[in-house]
C-alpha positions as a Markdown table, in Angstrom:
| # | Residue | x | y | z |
|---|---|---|---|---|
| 1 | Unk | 51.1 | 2.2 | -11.2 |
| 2 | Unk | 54.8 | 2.4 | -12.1 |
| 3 | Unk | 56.1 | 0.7 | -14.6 |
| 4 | Unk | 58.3 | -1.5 | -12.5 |
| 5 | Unk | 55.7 | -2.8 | -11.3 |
| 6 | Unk | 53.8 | -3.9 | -14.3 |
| 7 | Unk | 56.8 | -5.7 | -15.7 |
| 8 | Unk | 57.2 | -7.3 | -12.8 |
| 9 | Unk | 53.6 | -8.7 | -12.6 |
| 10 | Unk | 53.4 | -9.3 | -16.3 |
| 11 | Unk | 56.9 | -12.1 | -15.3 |
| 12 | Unk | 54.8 | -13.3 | -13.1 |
| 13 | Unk | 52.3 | -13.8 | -15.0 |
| 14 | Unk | 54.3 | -15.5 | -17.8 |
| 15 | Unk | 55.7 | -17.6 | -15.2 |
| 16 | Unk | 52.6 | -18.9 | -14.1 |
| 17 | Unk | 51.6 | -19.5 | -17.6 |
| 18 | Unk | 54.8 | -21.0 | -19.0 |
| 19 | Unk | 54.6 | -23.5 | -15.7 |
| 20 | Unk | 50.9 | -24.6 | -16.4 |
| 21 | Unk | 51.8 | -25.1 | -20.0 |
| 22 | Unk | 54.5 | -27.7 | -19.6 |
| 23 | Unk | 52.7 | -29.0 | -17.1 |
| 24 | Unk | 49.1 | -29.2 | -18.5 |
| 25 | Unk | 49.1 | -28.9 | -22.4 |
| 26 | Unk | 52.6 | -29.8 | -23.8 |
| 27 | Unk | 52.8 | -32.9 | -25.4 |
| 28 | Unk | 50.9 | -36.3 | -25.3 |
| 29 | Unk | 51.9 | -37.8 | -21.5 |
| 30 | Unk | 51.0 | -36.2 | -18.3 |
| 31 | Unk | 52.9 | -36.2 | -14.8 |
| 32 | Unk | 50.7 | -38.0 | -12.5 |
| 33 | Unk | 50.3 | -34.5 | -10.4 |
| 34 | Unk | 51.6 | -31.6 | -10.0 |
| 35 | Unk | 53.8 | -32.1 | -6.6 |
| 36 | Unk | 55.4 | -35.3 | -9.4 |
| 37 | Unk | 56.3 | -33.0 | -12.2 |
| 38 | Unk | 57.5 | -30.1 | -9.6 |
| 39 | Unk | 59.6 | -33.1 | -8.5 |
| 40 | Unk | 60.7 | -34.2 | -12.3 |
| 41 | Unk | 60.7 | -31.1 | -14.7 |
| 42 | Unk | 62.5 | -28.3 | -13.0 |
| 43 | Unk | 59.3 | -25.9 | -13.4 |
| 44 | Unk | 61.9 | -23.1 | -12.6 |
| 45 | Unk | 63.0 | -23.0 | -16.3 |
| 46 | Unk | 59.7 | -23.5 | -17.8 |
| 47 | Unk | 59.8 | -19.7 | -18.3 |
| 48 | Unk | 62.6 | -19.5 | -20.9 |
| 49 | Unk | 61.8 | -23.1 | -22.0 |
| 50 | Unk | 58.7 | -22.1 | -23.5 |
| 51 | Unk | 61.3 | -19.2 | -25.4 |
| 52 | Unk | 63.2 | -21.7 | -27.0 |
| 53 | Unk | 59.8 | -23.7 | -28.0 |
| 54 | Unk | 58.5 | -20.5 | -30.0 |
| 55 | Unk | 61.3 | -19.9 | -31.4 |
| 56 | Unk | 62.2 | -23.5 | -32.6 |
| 57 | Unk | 62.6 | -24.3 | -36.2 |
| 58 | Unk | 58.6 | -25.4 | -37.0 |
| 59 | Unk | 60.0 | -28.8 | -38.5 |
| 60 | Unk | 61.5 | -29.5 | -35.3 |
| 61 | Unk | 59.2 | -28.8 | -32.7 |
| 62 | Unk | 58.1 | -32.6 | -31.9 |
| 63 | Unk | 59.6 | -34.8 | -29.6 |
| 64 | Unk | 62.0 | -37.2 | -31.8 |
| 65 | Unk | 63.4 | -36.2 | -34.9 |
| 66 | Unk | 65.8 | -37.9 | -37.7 |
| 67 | Unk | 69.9 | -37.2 | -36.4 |
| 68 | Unk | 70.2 | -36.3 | -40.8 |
| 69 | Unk | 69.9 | -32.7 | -40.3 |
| 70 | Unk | 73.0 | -32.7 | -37.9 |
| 71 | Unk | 75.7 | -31.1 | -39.9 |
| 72 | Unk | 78.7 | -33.8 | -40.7 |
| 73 | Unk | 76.8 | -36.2 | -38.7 |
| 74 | Unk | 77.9 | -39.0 | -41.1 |
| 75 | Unk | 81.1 | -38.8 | -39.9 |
| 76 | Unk | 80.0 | -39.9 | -36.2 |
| 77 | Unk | 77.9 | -42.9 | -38.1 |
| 78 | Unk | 80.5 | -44.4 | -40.2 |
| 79 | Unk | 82.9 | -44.1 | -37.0 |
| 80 | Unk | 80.6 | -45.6 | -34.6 |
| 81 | Unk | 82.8 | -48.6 | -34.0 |
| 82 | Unk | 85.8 | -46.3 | -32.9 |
| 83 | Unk | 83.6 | -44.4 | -30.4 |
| 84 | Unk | 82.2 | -48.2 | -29.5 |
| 85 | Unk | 86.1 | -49.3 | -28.6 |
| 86 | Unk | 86.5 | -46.5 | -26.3 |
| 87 | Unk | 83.2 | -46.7 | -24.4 |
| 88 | Unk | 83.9 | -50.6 | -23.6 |
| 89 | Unk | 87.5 | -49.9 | -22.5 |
| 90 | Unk | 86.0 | -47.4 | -20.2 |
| 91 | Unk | 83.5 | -49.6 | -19.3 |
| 92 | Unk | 86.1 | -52.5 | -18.6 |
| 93 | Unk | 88.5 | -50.4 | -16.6 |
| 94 | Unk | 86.1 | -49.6 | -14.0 |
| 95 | Unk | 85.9 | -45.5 | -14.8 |
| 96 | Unk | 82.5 | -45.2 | -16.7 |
| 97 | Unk | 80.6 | -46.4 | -13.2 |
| 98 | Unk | 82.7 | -44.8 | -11.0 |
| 99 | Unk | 80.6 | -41.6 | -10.8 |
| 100 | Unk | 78.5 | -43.2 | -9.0 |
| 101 | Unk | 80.3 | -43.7 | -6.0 |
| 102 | Unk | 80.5 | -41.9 | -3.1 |
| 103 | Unk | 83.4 | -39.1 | -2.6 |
| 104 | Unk | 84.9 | -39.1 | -6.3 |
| 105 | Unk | 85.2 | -36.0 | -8.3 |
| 106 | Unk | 81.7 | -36.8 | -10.7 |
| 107 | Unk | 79.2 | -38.0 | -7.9 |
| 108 | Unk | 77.5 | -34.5 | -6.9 |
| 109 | Unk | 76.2 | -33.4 | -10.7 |
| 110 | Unk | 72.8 | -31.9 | -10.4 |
| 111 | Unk | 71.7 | -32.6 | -13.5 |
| 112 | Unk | 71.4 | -36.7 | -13.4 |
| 113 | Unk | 72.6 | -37.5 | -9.7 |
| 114 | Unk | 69.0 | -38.8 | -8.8 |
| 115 | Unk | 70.2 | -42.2 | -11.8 |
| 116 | Unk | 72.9 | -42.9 | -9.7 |
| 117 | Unk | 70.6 | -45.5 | -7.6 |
| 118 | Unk | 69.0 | -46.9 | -10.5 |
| 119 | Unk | 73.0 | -47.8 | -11.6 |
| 120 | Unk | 72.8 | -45.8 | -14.5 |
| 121 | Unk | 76.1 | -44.0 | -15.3 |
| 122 | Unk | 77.8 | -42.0 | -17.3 |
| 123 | Unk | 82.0 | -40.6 | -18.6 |
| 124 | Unk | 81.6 | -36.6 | -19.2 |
| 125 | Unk | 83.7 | -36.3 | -22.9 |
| 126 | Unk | 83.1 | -32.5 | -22.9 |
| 127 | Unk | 80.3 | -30.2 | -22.0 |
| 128 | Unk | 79.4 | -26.6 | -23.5 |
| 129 | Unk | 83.0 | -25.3 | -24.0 |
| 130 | Unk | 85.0 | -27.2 | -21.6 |
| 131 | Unk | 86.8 | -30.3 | -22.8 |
| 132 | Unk | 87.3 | -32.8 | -19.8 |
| 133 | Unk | 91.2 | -33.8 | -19.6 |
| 134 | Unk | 90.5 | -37.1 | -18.4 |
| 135 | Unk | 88.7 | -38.1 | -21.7 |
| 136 | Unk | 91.7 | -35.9 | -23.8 |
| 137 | Unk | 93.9 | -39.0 | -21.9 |
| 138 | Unk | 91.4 | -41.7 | -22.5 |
| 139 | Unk | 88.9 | -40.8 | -25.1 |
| 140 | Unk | 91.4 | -39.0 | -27.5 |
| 141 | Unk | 89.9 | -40.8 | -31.2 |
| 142 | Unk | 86.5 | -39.8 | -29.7 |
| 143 | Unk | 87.3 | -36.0 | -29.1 |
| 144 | Unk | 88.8 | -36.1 | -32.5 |
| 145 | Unk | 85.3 | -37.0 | -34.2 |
| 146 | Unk | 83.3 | -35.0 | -32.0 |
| 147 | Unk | 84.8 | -32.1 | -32.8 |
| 148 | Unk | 84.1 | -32.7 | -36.3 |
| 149 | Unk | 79.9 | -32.1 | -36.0 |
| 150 | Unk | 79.8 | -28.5 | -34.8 |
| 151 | Unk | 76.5 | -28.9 | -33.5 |
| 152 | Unk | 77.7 | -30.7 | -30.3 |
| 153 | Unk | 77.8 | -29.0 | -27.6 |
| 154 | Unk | 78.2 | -31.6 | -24.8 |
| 155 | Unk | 79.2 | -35.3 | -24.8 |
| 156 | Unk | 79.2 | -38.1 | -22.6 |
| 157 | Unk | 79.5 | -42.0 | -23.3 |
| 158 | Unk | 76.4 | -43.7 | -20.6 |
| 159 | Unk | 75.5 | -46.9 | -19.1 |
| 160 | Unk | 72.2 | -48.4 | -18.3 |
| 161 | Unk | 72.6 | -51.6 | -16.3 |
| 162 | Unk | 70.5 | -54.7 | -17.1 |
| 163 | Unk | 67.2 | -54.4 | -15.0 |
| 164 | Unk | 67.7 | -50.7 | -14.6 |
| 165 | Unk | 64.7 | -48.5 | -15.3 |
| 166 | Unk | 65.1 | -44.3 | -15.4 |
| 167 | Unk | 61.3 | -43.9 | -14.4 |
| 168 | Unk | 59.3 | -40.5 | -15.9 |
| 169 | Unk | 61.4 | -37.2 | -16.3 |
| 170 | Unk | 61.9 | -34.4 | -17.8 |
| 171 | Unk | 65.3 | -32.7 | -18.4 |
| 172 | Unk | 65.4 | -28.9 | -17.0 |
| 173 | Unk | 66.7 | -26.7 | -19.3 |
| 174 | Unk | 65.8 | -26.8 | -23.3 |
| 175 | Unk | 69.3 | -24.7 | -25.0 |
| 176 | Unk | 69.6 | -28.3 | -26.7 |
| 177 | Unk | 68.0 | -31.4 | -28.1 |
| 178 | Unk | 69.8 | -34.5 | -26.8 |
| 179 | Unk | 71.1 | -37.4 | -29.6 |
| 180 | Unk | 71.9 | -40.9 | -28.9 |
| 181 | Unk | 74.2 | -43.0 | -31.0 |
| 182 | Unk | 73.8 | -47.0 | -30.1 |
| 183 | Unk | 77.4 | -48.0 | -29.3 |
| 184 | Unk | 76.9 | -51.4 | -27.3 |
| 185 | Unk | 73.8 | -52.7 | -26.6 |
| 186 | Unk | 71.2 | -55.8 | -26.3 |
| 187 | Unk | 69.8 | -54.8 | -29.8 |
| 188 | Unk | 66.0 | -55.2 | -28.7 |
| 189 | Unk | 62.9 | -53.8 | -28.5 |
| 190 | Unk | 62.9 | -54.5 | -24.5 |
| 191 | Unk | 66.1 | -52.0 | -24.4 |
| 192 | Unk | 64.5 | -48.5 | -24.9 |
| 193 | Unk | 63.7 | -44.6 | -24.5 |
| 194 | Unk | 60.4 | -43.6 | -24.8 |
| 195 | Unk | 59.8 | -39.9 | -25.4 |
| 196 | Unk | 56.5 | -38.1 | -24.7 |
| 197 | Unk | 55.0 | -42.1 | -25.2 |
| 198 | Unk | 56.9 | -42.9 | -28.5 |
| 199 | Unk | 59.3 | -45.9 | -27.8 |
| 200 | Unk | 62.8 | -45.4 | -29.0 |
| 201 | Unk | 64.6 | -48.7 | -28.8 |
| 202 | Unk | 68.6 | -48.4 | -29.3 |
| 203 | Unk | 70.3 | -50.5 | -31.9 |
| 204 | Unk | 74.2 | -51.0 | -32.3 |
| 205 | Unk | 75.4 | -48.0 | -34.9 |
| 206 | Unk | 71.9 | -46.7 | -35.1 |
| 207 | Unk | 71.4 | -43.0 | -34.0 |
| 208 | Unk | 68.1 | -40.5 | -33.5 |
| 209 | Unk | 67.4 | -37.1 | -32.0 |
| 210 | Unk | 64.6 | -36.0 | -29.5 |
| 211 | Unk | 63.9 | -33.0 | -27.4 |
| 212 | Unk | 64.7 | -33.8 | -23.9 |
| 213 | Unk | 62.4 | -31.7 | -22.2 |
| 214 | Unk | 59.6 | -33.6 | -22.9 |
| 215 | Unk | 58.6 | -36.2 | -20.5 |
| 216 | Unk | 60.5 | -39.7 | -20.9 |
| 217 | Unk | 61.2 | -43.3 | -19.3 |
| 218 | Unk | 64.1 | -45.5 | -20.3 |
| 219 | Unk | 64.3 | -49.2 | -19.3 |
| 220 | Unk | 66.6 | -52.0 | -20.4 |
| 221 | Unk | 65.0 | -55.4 | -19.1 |
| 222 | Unk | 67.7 | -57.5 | -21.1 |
| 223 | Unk | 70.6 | -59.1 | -19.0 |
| 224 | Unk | 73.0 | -56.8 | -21.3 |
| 225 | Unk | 74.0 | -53.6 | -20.6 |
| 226 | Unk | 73.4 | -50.9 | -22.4 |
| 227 | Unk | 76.2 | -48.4 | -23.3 |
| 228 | Unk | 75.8 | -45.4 | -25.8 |
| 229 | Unk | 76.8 | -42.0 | -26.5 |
| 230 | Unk | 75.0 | -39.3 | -25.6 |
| 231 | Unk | 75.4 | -35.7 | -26.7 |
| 232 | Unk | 73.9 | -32.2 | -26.2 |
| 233 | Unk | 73.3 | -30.7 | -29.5 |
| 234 | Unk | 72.0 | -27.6 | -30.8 |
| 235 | Unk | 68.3 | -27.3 | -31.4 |
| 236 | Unk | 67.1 | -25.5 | -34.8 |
| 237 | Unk | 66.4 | -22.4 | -33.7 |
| 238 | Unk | 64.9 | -19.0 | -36.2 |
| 239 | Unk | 67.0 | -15.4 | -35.8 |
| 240 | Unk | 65.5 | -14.4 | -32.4 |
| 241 | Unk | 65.5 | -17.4 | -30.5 |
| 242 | Unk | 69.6 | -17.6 | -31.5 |
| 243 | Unk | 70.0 | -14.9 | -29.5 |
| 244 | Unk | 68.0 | -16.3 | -26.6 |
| 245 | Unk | 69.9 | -20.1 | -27.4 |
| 246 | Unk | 73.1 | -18.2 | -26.9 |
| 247 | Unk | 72.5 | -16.6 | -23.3 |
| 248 | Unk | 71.1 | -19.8 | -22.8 |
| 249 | Unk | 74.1 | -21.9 | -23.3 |
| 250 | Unk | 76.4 | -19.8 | -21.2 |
| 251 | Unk | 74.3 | -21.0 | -17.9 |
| 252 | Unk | 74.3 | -24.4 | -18.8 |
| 253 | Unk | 78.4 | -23.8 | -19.1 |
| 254 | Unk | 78.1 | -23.3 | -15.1 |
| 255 | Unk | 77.1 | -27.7 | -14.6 |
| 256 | Unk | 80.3 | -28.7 | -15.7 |
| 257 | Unk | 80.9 | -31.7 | -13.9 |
| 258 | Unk | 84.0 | -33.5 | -13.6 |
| 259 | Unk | 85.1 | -37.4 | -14.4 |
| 260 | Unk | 88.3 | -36.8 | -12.1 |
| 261 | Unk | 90.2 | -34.3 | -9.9 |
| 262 | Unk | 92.2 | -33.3 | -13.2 |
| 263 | Unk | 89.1 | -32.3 | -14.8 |
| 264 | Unk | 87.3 | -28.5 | -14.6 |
| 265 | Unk | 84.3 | -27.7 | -12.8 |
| 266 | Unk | 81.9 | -25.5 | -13.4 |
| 267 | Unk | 80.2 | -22.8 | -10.7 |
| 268 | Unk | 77.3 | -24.2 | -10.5 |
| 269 | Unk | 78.7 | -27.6 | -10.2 |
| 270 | Unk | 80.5 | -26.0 | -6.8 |
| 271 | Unk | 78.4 | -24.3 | -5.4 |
| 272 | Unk | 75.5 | -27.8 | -5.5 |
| 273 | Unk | 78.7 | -29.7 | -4.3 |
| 274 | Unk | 78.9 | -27.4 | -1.3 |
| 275 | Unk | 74.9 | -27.5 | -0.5 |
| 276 | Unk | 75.3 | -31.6 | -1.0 |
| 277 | Unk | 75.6 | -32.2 | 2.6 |
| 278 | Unk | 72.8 | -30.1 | 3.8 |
| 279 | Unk | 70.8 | -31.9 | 1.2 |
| 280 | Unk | 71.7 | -35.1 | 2.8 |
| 281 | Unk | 70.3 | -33.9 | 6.2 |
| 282 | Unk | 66.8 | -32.2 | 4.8 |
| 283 | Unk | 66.6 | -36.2 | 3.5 |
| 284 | Unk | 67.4 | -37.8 | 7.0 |
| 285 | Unk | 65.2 | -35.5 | 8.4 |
| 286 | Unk | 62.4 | -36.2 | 5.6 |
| 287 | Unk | 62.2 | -39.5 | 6.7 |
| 288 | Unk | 62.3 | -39.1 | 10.7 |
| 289 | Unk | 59.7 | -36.4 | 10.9 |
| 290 | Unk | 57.9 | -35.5 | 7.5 |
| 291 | Unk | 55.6 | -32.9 | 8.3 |
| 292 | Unk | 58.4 | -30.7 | 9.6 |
| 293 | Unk | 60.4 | -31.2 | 6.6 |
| 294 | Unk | 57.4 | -30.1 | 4.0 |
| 295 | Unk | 57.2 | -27.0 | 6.3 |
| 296 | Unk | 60.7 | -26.4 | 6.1 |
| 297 | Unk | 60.7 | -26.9 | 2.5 |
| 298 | Unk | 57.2 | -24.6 | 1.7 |
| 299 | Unk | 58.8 | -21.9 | 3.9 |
| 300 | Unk | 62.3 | -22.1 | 2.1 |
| 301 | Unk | 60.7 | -22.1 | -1.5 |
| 302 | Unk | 58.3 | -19.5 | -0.6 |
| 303 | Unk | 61.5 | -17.1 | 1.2 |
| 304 | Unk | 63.6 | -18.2 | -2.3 |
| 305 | Unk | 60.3 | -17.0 | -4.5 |
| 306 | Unk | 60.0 | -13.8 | -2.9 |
| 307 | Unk | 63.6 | -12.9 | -2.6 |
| 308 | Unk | 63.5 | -13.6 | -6.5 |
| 309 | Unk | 60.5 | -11.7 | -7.1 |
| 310 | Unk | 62.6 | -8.9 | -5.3 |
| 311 | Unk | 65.2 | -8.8 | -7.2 |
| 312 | Unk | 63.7 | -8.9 | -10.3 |
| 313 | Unk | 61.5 | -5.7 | -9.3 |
| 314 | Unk | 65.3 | -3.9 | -8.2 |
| 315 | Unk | 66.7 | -4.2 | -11.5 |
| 316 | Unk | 63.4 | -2.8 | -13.3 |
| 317 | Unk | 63.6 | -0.4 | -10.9 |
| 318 | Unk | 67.2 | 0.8 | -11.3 |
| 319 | Unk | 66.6 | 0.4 | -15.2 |
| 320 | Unk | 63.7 | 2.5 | -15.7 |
| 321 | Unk | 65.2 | 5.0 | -13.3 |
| 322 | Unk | 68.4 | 4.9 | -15.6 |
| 323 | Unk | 66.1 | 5.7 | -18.6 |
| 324 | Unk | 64.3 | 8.1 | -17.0 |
């Protein structure tokens, strides 16, 4: 058997593994079934997820940690209240909800689109590389300590209406861990995250650190809303899995996703704007004739699988021809 071949079936085979892994054995809570975490975990990066898990720090593989270890991270806590002004004059003027609306430049962003209708929101401050210019013009003090804790690599202040509930998810791709800093918010147990089932309520100036791709809820059933910063940060990784974490962070580069026409956006970001529309029909059509649209759907994945699976066996191909 030629040795494309086997490399190709052993991907395959770590696939399949990596997928059941995340799915079956990772962590403490479970997706109700597997059509639910299909739906919620992006199974599609489970592959080089589970690259980053083995080559995570050993102290940090668990699913909240302590923000201390955060290089110059005291510099974010004794500014809170200077990040706290600028969130609530964003909040005030109207732009830190108005991704959510139809038609402006923030409302197709593949990575938390599906909180829009659960009035969760969110102001992009900068994301892996790119500095938005809208927050350089409204956000400037809050750029200025950011860019103090090297370890961030994106930043966004959010919002989490009163009554609003993010229900179980996971997010998709695991270059970072994700830290929260409590900037405005109902100060209770009944305002919270939990993570992989351990309940992380947010308190004004108090921070913490989890890893993102572990399942999680968040709920604030206070009539206050809840407004924080939220950052992308690096996750503690040994020699080998840097070089991985690198590669890593260059795709997630691609979801840049504007506040406002002024801002950049990344490739990815364009090219899931441009698909957005058919999108909306597969849904219309989801709820006039089901079965045809799971047909559609199986036959699309299992066309996008193969043509993967294809090119994949190409470029072992052309590289053990080149070393032959």
């Amino acid at each position: 058997m030629n040795l494309s071949l086997l490399a190709t079936a052993f991907i395959a085979a770590y696939s399949a593994a990596s997928i059941a892994y995340v799915y079956r054995w990772r962590g403490r809570v479970r997706y109700a079934s597997f059509a639910q975490y299909a739906r919620k975990s992006w199974p599609v990066f489970a592959p080089l997820n589970c690259l980053m898990y083995l080559t995570t720090q050993p102290w940090a593989r668990r699913p909240v940690l302590d923000a201390s270890y955060l290089e110059n991270i005291g510099v974010l806590r004794a500014h809170w209240t200077s990040l706290r002004d600028e969130a609530l004059a964003l909040h005030a003027s109207g732009a830190l909800d108005a991704a959510r609306s139809p038609g402006s430049a923030g409302y197709h962003d593949v990575g938390f689109r599906t909180f829009y209708k659960r009035g969760w929101s969110k102001f992009y401050l900068k994301w892996y590389g790119s500095t938005h210019r809208s927050a350089q013009r409204l956000c400037p003090r809050t750029l200025a300590l950011l860019d103090q804790v090297p370890a961030i690599r994106g930043a966004m202040f959010s919002v989490l209406p009163p009554g609003a509930e993010l229900s179980l998810h996971s997010d998709p791709m695991a270059c970072s861990f994700r830290y929260h800093l409590a900037l405005a918010t109902p100060n209770s147990e009944r305002c919270r995250i939990e993570v992989d089932g351990q309940p992380c309520p947010w308190y004004d100036g108090e921070d913490f650190v989890f890893d993102e791709t572990y399942p999680h809820t968040a709920r604030n059933d206070t009539d206050v809303p809840r407004i924080i910063l939220l950052c992308d940060v690096d996750r503690p990784m040994n020699a080998p899995g840097r070089v991985v974490h690198a590669a890593y962070r260059l795709l997630a580069r691609t979801t840049v996703v504007p506040n406002t026409p002024e801002d950049e956006r990344g490739l990815f970001s364009m090219l899931f704007r441009r698909v957005a529309p058919w999108r909306a029909r597969a849904l219309r059509l989801r709820d006039r004739n089901r079965a045809l649209y799971k047909a559609l759907k199986l036959t699309l994945n299992t066309t996008l699988l193969g043509a993967l699976g294809a090119v994949v066996f190409a470029v072992l191909n052309a590289v053990e021809w080149i070393l032959s």
